[in-house]
N, C-alpha and C positions, 0 to 999 in steps of 0.2 A: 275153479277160479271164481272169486266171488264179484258181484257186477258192485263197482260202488252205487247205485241206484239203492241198494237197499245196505251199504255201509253210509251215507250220507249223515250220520249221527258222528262221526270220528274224523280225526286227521290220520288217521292210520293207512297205509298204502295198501292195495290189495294184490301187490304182489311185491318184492324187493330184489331186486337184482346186481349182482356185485362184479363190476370190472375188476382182475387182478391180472399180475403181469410185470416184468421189472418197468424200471423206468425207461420214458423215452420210445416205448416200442407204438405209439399212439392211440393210445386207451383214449384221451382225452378226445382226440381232433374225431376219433370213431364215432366218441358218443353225440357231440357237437356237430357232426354233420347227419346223422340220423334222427335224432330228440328237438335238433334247432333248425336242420337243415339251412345251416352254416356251415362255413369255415374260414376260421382265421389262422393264417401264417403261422403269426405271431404272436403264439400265446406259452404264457409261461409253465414250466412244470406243475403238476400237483402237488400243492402242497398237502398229507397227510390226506384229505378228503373233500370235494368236491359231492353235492348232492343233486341229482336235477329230479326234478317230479312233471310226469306226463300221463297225463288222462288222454290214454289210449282207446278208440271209438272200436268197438269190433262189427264185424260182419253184419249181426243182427241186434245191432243199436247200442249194447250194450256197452257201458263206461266201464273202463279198468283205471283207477290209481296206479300210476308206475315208480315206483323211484328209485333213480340208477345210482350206487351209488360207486364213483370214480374213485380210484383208490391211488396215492402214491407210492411208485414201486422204489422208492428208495430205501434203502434198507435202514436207516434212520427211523423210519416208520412201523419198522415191523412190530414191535411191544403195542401197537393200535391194531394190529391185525386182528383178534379176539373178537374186540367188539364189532367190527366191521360185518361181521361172519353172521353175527345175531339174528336169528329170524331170517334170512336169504331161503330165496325160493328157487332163485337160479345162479347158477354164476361162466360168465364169460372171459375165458381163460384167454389173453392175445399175448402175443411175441410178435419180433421183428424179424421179416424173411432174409433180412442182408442182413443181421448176426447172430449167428449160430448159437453165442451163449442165449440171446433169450428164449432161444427153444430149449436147448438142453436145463436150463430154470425150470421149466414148466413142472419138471418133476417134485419139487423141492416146494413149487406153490400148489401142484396138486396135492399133496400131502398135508400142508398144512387146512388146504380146504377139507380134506378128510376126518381129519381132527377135530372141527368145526362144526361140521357140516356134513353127515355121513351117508347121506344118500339124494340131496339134491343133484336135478340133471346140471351136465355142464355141456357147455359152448367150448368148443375151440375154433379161434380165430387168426390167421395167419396174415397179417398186414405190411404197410409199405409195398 
């Protein structure tokens, strides 16, 4: 992982990481209360993509560029999935524990992340 200390010539994130997931199962409210240590209620669905960027401090000083980027699980969106995938270093798989389809989804997004993206690590994350 590279320290942005010595990427400070660029906007480029030094690491990118992709929430995927159907809709609804709280990709959003996840990243918002970890990245903002917020939460709101009341906040609207993702529309298509959501970006947040966090300069992450590590252990020994060093700065990481972070930027998450939130993904809409509707399927509306899927013909964007492509480029979302671009460059990802990680990606964090979530569903919702009270319904069933969005775990048995995970298959159908694991896949498509394979496609994409053939050997970053993934996250799975079981929410609600």
């Amino acid at each position: 992982m590279m320290s942005s200390k010595s990427n400070e010539s660029t906007d480029d994130p030094d690491i990118k990481i992709i929430v995927i997931g159907d809709a609804a199962v709280g990709k959003s409210k996840m990243i918002e209360r970890f990245l903002e240590d917020d939460f709101n209620n009341f906040r609207l669905s993702t529309h298509a993509l959501t970006l947040y960027r966090k300069d992450v401090v590590l252990g020994d000083g060093d700065v990481v560029k972070t930027d998450v980027w939130d993904t809409g699980g509707q399927e509306k969106f899927n013909s964007l999935h492509a480029s979302y995938y671009f460059q990802a270093n990680v990606a964090i798989m979530v569903f919702d524990i009270t319904r069933k389809t969005t775990y048995d989804n995970l298959k159908t997004w694991y896949e498509e992340l394979r496609q994409h993206c053939e050997e970053i690590p993934v996250i799975l994350v079981a929410n609600k």
